[in-house]
C-alpha positions, -999 to +999 in steps of 0.1 A: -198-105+021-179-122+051-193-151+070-176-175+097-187-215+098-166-230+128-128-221+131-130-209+095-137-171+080-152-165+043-149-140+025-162-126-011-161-094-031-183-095-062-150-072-084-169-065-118-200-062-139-198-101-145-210-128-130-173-143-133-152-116-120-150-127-080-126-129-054-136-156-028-109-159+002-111-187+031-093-181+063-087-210+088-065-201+115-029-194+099-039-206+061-050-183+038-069-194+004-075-176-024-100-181-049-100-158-086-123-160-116-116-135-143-131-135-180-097-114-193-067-140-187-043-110-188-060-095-156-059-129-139-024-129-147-013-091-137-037-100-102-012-130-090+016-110-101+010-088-070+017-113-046+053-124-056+069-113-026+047-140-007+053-182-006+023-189-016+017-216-044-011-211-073-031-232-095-030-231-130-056-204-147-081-227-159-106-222-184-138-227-181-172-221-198-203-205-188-231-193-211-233-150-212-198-149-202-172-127-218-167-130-257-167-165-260-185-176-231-155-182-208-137-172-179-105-185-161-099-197-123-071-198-100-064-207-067-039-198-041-023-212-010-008-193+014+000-211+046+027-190+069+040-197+104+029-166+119-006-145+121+014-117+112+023-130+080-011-145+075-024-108+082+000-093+057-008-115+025-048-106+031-040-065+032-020-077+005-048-095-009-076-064-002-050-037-016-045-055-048-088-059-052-088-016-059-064-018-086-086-042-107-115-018-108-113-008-144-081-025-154-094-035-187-104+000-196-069+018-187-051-014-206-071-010-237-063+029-234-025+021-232-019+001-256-027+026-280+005+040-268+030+013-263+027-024-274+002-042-253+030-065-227+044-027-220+005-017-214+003-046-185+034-037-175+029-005-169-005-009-149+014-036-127+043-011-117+012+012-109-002-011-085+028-021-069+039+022-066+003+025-049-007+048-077-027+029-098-044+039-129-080+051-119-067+088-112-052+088-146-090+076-160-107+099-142-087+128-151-091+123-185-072+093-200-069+093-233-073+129-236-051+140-214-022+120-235-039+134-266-044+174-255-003+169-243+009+157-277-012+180-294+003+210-279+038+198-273+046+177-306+023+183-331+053+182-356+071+152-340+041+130-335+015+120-356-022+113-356-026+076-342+010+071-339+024+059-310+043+072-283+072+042-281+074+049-319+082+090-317+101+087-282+116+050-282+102+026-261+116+032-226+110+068-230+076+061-239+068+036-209+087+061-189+062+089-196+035+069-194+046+059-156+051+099-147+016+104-165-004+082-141+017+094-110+009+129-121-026+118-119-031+101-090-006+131-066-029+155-086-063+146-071-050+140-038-036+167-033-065+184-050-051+201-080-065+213-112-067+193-142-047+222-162-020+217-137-014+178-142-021+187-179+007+214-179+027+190-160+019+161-184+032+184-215+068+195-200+076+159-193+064+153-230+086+179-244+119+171-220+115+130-235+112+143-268+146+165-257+165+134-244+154+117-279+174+146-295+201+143-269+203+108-273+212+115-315+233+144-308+254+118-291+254+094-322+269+129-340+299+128-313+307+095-319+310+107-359+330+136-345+350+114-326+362+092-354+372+122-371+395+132-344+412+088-349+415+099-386+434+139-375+453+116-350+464+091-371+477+114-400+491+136-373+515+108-361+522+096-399+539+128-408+552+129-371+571+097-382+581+110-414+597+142-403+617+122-375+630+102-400+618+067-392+602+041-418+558+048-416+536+014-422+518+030-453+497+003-457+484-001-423+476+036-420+452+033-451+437+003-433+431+017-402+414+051-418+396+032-443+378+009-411+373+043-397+356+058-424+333+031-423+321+028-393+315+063-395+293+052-423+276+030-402+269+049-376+255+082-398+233+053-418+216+041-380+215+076-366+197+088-399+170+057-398+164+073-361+159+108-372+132+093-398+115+071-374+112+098-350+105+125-369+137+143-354+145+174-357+159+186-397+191+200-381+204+168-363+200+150-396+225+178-413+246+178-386+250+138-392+254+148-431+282+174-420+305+151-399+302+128-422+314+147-451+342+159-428+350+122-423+354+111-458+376+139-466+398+134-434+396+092-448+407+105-485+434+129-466+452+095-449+449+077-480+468+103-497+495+109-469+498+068-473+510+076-506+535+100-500+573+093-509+588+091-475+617+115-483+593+140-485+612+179-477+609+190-440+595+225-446+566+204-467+560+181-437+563+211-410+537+230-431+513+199-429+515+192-393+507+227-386+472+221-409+469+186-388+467+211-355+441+231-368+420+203-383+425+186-349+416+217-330+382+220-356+377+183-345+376+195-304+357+223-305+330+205-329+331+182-300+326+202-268+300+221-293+277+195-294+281+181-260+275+214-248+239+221-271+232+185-259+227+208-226+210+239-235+172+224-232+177+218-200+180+257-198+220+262-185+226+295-199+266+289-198+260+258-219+242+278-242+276+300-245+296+275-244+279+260-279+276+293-294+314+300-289+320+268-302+307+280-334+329+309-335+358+287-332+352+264-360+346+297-383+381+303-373+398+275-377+384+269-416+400+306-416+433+294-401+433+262-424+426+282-455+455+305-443+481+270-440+467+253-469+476+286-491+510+288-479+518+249-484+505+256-517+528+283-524+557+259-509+550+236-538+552+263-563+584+281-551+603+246-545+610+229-573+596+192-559+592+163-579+559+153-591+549+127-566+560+152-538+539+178-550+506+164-562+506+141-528+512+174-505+487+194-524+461+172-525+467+159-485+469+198-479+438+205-496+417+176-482+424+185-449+412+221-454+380+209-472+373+189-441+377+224-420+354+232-443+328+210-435+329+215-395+326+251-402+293+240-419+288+217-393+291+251-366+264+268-390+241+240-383+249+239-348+243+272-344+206+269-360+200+242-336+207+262-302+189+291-313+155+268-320+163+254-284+168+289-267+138+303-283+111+276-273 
């Protein structure tokens, strides 16, 4: 309803179902007023929002009572001055003003729906970021809401998400308000553009299944951080017998130090990675891979504690044997590396990722083979040389904890194997 008095136009759009929810705007000349009564503060709240970018100054949401009104017989008001220089400006804030009036048409309902999805300030947020996109949230109601969210879980991650649980819970929260976002755009391009419902649902189900991919992406990178460290530990062992064989005096001490604060962050990191995998029902394999580089880990940590004990006039021909097992175990430590970085990949469908991972797998077969090869000839170097005790238990058991951790990242390339094939079948 719009009615002029004098210089000045009114203006009123009955919004809702209740008597309460009313937009009444006064216009005199240049100065614009806005008057809001909402029963739901949160709506009141998300409808100023929208206007921001404007200097206009509003009221407090007062709250008022009214018999028959919402749940407890109340409803809130604000008001809003907006006074510019210019008609243009004046003209801008109201198209602002009758834009923002669409986007509280069921508001409530597509909130409500939400925030069994994400936690209920994400909800609002979401629908606010809507408005101010121009997509809004009425296509993604009319569409099918809640069981359009429902019919894409159900066929994408039936396994990774469970009934009722929620969607910031199994993909993290910005992933999950990220979804959401592409869900109602989906929507709203859908039926203008005048596609099917099975489309946008398709649509819906891919994005569903490359979030859930990024979630595994996101914990295969906690697994080269692991892998990582293990390359410090090869490093640092690598440079303590470098020292040794040119002669110099090697800080024992600090070398155990430095492994042993290795080791446990190592720790920490598989402990946080593995609390991830539970709360979001990860796949099984990225929880063994996290099992596997940490087992490699605490060997290569008990291998530098060893070499830490190793008299320092140890023979060259021991030393030269060991750096030789300190290349492979390095080189195990690599290719685990460019492994996982490259399976990290493969979802997204790069068939040379996909060979590059595989291969990688190959290569840490071979280098447990190679490291079995060097540990068996140090071993017989011990035997055939006549060494003290101290020499010989501390090179045997360096040479064989380093080979136990080639070991493990052949296990690990097992793993990692399983883990590209599930991607490269689905």
């Amino acid at each position: 309803m719009a009615t002029r008095s004098g210089g000045r136009l009114l203006i009123q759009n009955d919004i809702g179902t209740t008597d309460a929810h009313v937009v009444v705007i006064a216009v005199k000349k240049n100065a614009v007023t806005v008057t809001y009564t909402d029963v739901h503060l949160a709506r009141a709240k998300f409808f100023i929002s929208l206007f921001d970018k404007f200097e206009a100054s509003w009221s407090g949401l007062d709250r008022h009572t009214a018999a028959g009104l919402g749940e407890d017989h109340s409803f809130y008001l604000v008001t809003g001055q907006y006074q510019p220089a210019h008609a243009a400006d004046r003209n801008e804030f109201l198209a602002a003003v009758g834009a923002a009036l669409v986007f509280l048409i069921d508001w409530n309902k597509a909130r409500k729906l939400l925030r069994t999805w994400v936690a209920k300030d994400d909800a609002t947020r979401i629908l606010e970021w809507a408005a101010r996109q121009r997509i809004g949230h009425r296509g993604f109601l009319e569409l099918g809401g809640n069981e359009l969210l429902g019919s894409a879980v159900r066929n994408a991650a039936p396994a990774r998400i469970g009934f009722g649980e929620r969607l910031d819970q199994a993909l993290g929260r910005a992933a999950a308000i990220d979804f959401l976002k592409a869900a109602l755009r989906a929507s709203t391009e859908a039926l203008l553009a005048g596609r099917s419902v099975r489309t946008v649902r398709d649509q819906i189900e891919a994005d569903l299944v490359r979030h859930l991919e990024r979630v595994d992406g996101t914990l295969l990178a906690a697994v080269l951080r692991q892998i990582g460290l293990a390359h410090d530990l090869v490093a640092a062992i690598s440079r303590h017998i470098a020292t040794l064989r040119a002669g110099q005096p090697a800080d024992r001490k600090l070398l155990a130090v430095r492994c042993g604060a290795i080791e446990q962050k190592a720790d920490r990191i598989a402990l946080e990675t593995r609390k991830e995998v539970d709360r979001l029902n990860a796949r099984p394999t990225i929880a063994q891979l996290i099992d596997r580089a940490e087992e490699a880990v605490d060997e290569l940590e008990q291998a530098a504690f060893i070499a830490s004990l190793m008299p320092e006039r140890t023979d060259p021909s021991l030393l030269a044997a060991l750096a030789e097992l300190c290349v492979v175990a390095m080189t195990a430590t690599e290719v685990a590396a460019s492994g996982v970085a490259a399976a990290t990949d493969v979802p997204e469908g790069r068939r040379a990722d996909s060979e590059d991972a595989l291969s990688a797998v190959t290569r840490l077969i071979d280098a447990e083979h190679a490291a079995d090869g060097h540990e068996r000839a140090t071993t017989a170097l011990v035997f055939g040389g006549g060494f003290d005790v101290a020499t010989s238990l501390s090179v045997l058991e360096l040479a064989r904890a380093i080979e136990r951790a080639t070991d493990r990242f052949a296990g690990f390339g097992h793993l990692l194997r399983r883990h590209i094939m599930i991607d490269l079948a689905a």
